[in-house]
Biopython code that builds the backbone (N, CA, C, O; Angstrom):
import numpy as np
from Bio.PDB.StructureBuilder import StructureBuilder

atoms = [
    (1, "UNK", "N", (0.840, -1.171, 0.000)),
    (1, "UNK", "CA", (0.000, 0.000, 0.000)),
    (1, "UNK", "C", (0.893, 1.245, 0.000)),
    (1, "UNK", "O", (1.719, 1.324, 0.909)),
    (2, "UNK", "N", (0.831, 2.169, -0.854)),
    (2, "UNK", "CA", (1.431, 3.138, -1.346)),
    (2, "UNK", "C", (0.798, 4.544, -0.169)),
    (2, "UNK", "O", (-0.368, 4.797, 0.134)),
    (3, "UNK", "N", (2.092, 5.242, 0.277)),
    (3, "UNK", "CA", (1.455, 6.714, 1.004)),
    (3, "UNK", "C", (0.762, 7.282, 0.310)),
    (3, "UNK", "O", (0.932, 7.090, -0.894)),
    (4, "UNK", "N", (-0.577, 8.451, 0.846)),
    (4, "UNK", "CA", (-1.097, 9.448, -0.181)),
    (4, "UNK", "C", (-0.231, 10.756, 0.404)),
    (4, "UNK", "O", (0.377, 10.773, 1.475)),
    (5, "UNK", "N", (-0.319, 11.744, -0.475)),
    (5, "UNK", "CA", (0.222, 12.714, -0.124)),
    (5, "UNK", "C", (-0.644, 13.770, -0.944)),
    (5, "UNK", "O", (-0.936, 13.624, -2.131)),
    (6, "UNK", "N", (-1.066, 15.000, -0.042)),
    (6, "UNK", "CA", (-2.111, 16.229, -0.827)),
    (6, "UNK", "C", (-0.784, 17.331, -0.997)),
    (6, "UNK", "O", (0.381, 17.555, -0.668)),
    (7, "UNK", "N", (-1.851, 17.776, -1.719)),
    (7, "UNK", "CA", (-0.935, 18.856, -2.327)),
    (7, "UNK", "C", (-0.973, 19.981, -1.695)),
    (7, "UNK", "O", (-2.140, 20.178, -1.358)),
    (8, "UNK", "N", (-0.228, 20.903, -1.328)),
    (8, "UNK", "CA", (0.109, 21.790, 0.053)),
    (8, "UNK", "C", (-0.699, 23.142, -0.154)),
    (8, "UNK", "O", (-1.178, 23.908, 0.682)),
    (9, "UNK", "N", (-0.692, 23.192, -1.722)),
    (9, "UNK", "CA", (-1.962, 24.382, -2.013)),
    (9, "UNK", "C", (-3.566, 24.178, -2.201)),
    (9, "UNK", "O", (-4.429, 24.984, -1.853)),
    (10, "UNK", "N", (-3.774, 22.887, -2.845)),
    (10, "UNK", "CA", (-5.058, 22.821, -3.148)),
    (10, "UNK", "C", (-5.231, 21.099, -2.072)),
    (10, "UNK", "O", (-4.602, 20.625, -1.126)),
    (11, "UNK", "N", (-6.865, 20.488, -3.202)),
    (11, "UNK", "CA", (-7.148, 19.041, -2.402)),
    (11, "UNK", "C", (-6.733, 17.812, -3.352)),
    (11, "UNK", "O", (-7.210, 16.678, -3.322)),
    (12, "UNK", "N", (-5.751, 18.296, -4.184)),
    (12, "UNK", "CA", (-5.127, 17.215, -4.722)),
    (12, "UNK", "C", (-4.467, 16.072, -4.133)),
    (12, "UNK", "O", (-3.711, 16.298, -3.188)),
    (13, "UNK", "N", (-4.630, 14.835, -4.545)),
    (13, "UNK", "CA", (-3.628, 13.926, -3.749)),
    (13, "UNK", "C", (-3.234, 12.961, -4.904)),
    (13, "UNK", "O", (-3.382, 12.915, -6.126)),
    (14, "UNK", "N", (-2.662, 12.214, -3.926)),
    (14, "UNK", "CA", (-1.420, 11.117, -5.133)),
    (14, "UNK", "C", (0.010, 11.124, -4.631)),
    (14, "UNK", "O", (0.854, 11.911, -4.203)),
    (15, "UNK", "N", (-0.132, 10.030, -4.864)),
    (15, "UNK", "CA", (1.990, 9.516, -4.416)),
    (15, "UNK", "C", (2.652, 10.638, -4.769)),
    (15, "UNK", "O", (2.256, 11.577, -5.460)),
    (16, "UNK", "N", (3.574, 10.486, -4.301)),
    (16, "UNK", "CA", (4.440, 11.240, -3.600)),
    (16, "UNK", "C", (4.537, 12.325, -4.778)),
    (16, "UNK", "O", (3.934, 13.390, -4.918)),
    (17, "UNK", "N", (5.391, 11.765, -5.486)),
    (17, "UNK", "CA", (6.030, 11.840, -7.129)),
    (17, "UNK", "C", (4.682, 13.482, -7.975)),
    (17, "UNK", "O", (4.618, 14.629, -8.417)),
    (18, "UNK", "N", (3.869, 12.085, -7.587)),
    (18, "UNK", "CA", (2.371, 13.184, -8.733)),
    (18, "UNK", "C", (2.095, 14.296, -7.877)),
    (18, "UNK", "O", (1.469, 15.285, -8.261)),
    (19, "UNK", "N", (2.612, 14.129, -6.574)),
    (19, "UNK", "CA", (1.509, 15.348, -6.463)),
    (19, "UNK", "C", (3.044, 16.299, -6.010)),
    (19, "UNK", "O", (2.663, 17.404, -5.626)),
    (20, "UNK", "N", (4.509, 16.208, -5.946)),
    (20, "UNK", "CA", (5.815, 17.015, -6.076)),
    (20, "UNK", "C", (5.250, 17.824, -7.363)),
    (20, "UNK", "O", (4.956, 19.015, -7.262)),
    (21, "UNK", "N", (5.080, 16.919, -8.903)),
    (21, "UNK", "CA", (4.711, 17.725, -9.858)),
    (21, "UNK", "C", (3.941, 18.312, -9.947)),
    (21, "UNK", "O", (3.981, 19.502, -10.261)),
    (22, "UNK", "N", (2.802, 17.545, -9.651)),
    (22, "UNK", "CA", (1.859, 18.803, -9.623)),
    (22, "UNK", "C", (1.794, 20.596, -8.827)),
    (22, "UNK", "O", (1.593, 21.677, -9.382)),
    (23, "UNK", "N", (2.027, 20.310, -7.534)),
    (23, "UNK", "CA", (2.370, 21.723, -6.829)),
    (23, "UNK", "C", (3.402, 22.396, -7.446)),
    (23, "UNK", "O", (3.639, 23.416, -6.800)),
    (24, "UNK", "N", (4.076, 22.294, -8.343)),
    (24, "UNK", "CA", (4.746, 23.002, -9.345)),
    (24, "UNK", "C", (3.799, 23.528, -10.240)),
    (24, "UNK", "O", (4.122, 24.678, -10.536)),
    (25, "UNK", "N", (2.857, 23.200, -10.744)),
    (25, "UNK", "CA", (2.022, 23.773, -11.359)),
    (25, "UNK", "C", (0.460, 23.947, -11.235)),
    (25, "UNK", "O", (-0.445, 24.175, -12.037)),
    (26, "UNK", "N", (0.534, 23.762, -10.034)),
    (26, "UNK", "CA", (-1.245, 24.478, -9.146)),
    (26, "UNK", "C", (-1.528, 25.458, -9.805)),
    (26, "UNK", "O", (-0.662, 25.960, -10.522)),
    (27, "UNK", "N", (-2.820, 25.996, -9.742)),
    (27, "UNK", "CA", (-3.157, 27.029, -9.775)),
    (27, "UNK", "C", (-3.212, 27.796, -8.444)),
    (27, "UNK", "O", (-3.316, 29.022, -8.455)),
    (28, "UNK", "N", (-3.146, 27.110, -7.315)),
    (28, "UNK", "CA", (-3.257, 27.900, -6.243)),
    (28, "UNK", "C", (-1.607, 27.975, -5.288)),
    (28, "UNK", "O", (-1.538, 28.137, -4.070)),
    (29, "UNK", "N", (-0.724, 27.853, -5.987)),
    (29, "UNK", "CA", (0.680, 28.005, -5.636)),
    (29, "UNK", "C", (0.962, 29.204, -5.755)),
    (29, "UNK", "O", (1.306, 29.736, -6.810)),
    (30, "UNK", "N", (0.799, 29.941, -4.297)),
    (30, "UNK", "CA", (0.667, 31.461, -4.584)),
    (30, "UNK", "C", (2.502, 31.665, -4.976)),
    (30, "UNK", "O", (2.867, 32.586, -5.706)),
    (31, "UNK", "N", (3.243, 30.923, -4.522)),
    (31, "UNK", "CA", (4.554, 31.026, -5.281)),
    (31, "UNK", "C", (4.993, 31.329, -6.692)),
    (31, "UNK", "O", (6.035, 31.927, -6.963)),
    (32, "UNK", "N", (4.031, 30.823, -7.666)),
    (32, "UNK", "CA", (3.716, 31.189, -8.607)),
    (32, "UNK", "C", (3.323, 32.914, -9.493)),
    (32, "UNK", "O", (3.381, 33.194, -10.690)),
    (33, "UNK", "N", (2.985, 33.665, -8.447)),
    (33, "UNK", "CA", (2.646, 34.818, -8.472)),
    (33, "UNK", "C", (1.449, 35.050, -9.105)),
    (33, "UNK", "O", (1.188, 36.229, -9.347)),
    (34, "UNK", "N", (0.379, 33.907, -9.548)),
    (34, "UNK", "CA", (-0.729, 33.962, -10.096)),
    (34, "UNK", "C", (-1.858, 34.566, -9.622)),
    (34, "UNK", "O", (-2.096, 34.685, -8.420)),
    (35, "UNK", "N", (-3.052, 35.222, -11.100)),
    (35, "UNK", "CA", (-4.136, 36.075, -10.648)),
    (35, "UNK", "C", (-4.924, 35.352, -9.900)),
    (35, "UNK", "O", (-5.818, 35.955, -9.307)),
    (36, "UNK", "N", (-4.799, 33.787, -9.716)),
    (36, "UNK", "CA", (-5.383, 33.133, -8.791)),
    (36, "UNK", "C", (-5.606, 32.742, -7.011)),
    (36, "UNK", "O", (-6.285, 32.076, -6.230)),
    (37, "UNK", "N", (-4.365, 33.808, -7.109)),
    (37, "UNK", "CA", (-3.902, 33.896, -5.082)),
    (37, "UNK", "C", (-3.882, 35.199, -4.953)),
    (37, "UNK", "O", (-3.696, 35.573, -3.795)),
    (38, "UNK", "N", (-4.082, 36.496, -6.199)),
    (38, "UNK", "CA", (-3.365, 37.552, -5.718)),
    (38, "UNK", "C", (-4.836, 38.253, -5.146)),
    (38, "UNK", "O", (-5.881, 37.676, -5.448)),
    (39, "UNK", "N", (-4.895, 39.524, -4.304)),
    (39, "UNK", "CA", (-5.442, 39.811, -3.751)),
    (39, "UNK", "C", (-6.639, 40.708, -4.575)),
    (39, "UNK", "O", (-7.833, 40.772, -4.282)),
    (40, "UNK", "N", (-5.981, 41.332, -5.620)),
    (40, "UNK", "CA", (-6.706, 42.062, -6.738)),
    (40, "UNK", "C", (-7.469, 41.634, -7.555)),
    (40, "UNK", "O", (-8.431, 42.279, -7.972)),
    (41, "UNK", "N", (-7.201, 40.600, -7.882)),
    (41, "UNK", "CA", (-8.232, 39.175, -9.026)),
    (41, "UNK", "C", (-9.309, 39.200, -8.293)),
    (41, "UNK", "O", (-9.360, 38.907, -7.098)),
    (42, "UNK", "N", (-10.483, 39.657, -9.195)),
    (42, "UNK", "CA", (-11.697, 39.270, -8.723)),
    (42, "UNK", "C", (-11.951, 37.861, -10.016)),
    (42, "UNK", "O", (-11.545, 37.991, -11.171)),
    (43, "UNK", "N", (-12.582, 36.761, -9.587)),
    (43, "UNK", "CA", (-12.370, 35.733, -10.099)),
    (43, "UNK", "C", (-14.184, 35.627, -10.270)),
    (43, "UNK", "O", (-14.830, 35.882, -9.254)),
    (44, "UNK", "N", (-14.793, 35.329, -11.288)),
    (44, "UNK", "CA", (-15.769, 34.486, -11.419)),
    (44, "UNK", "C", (-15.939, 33.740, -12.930)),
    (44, "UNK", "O", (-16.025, 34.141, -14.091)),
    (45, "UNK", "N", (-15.938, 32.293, -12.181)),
    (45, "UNK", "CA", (-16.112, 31.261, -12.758)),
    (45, "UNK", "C", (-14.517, 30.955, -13.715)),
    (45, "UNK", "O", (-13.587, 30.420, -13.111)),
    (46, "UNK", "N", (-14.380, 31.277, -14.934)),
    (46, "UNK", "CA", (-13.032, 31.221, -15.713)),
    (46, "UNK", "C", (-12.568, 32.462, -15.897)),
    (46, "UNK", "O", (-11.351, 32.486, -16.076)),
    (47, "UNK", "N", (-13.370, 34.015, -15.929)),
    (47, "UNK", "CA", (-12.977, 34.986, -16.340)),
    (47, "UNK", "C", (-12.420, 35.812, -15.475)),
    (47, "UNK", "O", (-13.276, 36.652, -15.198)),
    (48, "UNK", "N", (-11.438, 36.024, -14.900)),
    (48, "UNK", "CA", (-10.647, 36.964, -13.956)),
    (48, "UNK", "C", (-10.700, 38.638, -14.507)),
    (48, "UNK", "O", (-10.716, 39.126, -15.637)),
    (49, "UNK", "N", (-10.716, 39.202, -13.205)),
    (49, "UNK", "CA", (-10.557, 40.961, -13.734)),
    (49, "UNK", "C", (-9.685, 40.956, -12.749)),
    (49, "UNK", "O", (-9.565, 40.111, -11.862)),
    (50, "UNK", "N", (-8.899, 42.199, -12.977)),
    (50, "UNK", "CA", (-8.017, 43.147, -12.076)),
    (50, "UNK", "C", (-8.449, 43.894, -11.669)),
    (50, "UNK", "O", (-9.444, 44.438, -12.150)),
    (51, "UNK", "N", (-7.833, 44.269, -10.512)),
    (51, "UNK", "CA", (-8.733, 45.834, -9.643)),
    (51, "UNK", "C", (-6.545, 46.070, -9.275)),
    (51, "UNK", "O", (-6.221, 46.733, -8.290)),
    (52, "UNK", "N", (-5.797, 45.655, -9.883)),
    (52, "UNK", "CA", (-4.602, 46.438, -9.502)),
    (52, "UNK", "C", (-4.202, 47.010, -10.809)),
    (52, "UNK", "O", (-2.990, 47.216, -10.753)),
    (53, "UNK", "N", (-4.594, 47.293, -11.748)),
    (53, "UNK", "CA", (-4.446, 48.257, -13.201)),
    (53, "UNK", "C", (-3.710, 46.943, -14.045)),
    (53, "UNK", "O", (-2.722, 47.278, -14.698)),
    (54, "UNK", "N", (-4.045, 45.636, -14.095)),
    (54, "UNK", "CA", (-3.365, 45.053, -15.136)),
    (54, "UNK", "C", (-3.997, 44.567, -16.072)),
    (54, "UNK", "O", (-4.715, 43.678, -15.615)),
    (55, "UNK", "N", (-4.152, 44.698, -17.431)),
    (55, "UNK", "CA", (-4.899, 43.851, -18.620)),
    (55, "UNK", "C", (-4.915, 42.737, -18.930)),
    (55, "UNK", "O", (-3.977, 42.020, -19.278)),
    (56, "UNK", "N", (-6.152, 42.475, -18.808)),
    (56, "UNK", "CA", (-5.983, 40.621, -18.876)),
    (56, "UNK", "C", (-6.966, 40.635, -20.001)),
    (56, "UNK", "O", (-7.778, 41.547, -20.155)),
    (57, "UNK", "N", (-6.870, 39.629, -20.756)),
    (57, "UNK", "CA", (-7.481, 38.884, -22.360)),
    (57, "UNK", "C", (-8.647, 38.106, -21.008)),
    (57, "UNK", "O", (-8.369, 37.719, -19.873)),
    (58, "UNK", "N", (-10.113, 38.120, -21.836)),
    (58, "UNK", "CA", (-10.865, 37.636, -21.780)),
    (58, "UNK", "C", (-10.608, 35.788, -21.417)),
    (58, "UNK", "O", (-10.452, 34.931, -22.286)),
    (59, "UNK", "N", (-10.624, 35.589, -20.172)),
    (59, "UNK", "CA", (-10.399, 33.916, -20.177)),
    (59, "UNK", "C", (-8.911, 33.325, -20.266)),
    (59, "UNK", "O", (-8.522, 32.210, -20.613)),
    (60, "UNK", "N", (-7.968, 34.864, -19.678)),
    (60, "UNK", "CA", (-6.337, 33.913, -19.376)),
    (60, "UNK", "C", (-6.436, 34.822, -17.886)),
    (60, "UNK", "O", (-7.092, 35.781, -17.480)),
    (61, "UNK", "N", (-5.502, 34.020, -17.413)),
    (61, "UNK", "CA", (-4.744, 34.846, -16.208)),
    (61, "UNK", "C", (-3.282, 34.911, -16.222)),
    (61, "UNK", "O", (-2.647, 34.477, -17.183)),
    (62, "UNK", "N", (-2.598, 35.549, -14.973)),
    (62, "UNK", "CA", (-0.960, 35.909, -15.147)),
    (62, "UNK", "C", (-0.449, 35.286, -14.198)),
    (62, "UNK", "O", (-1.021, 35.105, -13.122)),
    (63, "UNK", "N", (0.717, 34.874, -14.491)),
    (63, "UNK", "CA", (1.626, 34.166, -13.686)),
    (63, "UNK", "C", (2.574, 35.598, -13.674)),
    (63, "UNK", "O", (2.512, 36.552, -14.450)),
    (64, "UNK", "N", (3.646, 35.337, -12.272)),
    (64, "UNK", "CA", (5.055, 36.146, -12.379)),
    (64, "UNK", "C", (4.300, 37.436, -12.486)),
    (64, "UNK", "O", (4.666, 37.888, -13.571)),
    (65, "UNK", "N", (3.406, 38.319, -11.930)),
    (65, "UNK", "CA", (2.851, 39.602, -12.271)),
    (65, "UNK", "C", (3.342, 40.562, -11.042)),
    (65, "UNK", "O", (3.030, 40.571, -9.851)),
    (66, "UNK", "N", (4.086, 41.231, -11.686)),
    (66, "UNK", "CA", (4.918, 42.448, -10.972)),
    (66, "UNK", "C", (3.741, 43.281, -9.897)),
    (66, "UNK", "O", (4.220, 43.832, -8.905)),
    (67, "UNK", "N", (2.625, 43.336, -10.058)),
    (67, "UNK", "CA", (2.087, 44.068, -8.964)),
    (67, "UNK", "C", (1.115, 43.098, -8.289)),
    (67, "UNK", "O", (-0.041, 43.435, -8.034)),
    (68, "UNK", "N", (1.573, 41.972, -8.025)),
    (68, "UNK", "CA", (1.082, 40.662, -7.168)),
    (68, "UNK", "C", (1.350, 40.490, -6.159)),
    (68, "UNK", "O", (2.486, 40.114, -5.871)),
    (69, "UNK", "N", (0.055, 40.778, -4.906)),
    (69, "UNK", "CA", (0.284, 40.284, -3.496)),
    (69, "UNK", "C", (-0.521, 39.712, -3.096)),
    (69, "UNK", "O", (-1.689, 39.849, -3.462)),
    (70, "UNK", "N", (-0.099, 38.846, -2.163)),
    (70, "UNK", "CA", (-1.066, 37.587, -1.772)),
    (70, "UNK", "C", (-2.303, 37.954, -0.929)),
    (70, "UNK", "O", (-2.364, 38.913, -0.159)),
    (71, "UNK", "N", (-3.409, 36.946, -1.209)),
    (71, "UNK", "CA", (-4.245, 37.158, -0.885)),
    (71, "UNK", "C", (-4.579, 36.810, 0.310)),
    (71, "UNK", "O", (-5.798, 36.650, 0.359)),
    (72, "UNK", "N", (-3.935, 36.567, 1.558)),
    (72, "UNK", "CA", (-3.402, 36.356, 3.180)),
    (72, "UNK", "C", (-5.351, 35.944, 3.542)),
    (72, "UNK", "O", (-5.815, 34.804, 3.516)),
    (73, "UNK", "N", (-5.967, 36.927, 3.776)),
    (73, "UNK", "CA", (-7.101, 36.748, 3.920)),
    (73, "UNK", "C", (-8.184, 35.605, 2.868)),
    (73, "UNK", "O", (-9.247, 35.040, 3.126)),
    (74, "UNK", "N", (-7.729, 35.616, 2.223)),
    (74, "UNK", "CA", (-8.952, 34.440, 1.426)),
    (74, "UNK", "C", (-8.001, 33.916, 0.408)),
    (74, "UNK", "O", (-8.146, 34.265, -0.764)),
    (75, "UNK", "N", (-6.959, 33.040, 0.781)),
    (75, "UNK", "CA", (-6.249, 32.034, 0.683)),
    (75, "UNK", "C", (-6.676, 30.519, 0.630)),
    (75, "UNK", "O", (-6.015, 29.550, 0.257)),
    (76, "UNK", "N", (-8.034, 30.588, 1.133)),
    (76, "UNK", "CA", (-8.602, 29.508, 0.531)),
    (76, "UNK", "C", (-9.308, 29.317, -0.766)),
    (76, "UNK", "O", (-9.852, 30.279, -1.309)),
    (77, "UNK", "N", (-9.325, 28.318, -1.206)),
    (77, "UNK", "CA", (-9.967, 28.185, -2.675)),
    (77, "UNK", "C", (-11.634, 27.459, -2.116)),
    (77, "UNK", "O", (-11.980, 26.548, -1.365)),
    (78, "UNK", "N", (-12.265, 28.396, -2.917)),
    (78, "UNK", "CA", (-13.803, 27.844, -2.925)),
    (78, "UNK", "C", (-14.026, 26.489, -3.316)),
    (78, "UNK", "O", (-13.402, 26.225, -4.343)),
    (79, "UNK", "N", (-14.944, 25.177, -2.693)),
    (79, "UNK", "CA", (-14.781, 23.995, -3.684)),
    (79, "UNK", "C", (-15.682, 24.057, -4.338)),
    (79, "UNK", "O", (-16.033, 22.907, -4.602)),
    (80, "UNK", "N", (-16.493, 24.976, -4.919)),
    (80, "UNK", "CA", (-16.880, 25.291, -6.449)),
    (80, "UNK", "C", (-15.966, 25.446, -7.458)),
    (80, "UNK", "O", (-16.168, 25.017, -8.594)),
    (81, "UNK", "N", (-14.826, 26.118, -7.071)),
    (81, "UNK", "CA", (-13.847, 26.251, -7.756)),
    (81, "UNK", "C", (-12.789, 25.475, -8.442)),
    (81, "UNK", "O", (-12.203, 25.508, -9.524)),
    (82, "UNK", "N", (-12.791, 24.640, -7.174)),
    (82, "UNK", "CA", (-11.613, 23.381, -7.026)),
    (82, "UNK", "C", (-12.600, 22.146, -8.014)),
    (82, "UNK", "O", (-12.126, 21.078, -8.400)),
    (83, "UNK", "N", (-13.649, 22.484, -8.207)),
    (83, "UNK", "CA", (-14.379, 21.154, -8.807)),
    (83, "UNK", "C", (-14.041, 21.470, -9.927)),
    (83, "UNK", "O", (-12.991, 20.913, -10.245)),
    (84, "UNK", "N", (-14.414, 22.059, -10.617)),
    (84, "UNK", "CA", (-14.352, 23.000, -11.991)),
    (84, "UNK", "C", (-12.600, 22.482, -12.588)),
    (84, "UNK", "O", (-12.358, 22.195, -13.760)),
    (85, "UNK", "N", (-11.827, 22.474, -11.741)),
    (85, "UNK", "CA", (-10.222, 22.473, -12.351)),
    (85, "UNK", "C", (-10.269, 20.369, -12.072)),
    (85, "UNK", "O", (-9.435, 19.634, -12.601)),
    (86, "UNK", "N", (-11.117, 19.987, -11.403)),
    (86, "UNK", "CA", (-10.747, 18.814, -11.568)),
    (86, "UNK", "C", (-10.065, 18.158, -10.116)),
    (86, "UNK", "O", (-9.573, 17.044, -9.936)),
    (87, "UNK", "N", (-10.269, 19.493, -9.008)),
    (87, "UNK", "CA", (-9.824, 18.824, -7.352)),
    (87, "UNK", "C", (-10.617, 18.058, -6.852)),
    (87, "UNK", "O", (-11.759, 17.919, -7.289)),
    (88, "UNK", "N", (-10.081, 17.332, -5.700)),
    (88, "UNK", "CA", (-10.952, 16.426, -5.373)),
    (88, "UNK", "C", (-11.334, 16.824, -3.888)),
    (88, "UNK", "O", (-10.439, 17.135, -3.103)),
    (89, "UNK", "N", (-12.891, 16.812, -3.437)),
    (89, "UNK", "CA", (-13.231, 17.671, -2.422)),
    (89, "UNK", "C", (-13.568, 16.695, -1.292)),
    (89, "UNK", "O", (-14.326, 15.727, -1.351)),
    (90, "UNK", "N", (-12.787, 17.183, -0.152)),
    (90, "UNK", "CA", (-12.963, 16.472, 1.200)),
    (90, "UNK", "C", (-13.967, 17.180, 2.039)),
    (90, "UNK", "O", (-14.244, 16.757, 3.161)),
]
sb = StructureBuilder()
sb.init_structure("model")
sb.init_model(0)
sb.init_chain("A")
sb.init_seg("    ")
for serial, (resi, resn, name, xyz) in enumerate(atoms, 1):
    if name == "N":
        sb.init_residue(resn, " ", resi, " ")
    sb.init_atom(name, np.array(xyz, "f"), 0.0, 1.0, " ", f" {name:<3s}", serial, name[0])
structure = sb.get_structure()
């Protein structure tokens, strides 16, 4: 019987291995600097806006974004949200 291991940002799980890779590429790895942790992203459903002056294309978001700070207070991900990307909800 194999350990599970979740993933430290979201409710992903999987051996060891899958879920190292994966938290490299969460969406909720605020390490990442994504419109998905930052405090300014207002998020509904796939379409993100900015409220810190940055332009976003209809249906992408930003990684690495120079005026990105974390969202300390609502650092959790909704599991409406987490369903939608394919997390698995405890």
């Amino acid at each position: 019987m194999k350990q599970l291991f979740r993933c430290e940002y979201c409710s992903e799980t999987g051996v060891e291995e899958e879920i190292r890779a994966h938290e490299e590429t969460c969406l909720w790895n605020y390490n990442k600097r994504s419109c998905w942790t930052c405090k300014y992203a207002e998020k509904l459903v796939m379409n993100i806006t900015c409220n810190g002056g940055v332009a976003l294309e209809k249906g992408k978001y930003m990684e690495g974004c120079s005026k990105y700070e974390w969202d300390k207070k609502n650092h959790t991900t909704p599991a409406t949200v987490k369903s939608l990307f394919g997390g698995s909800l405890f």
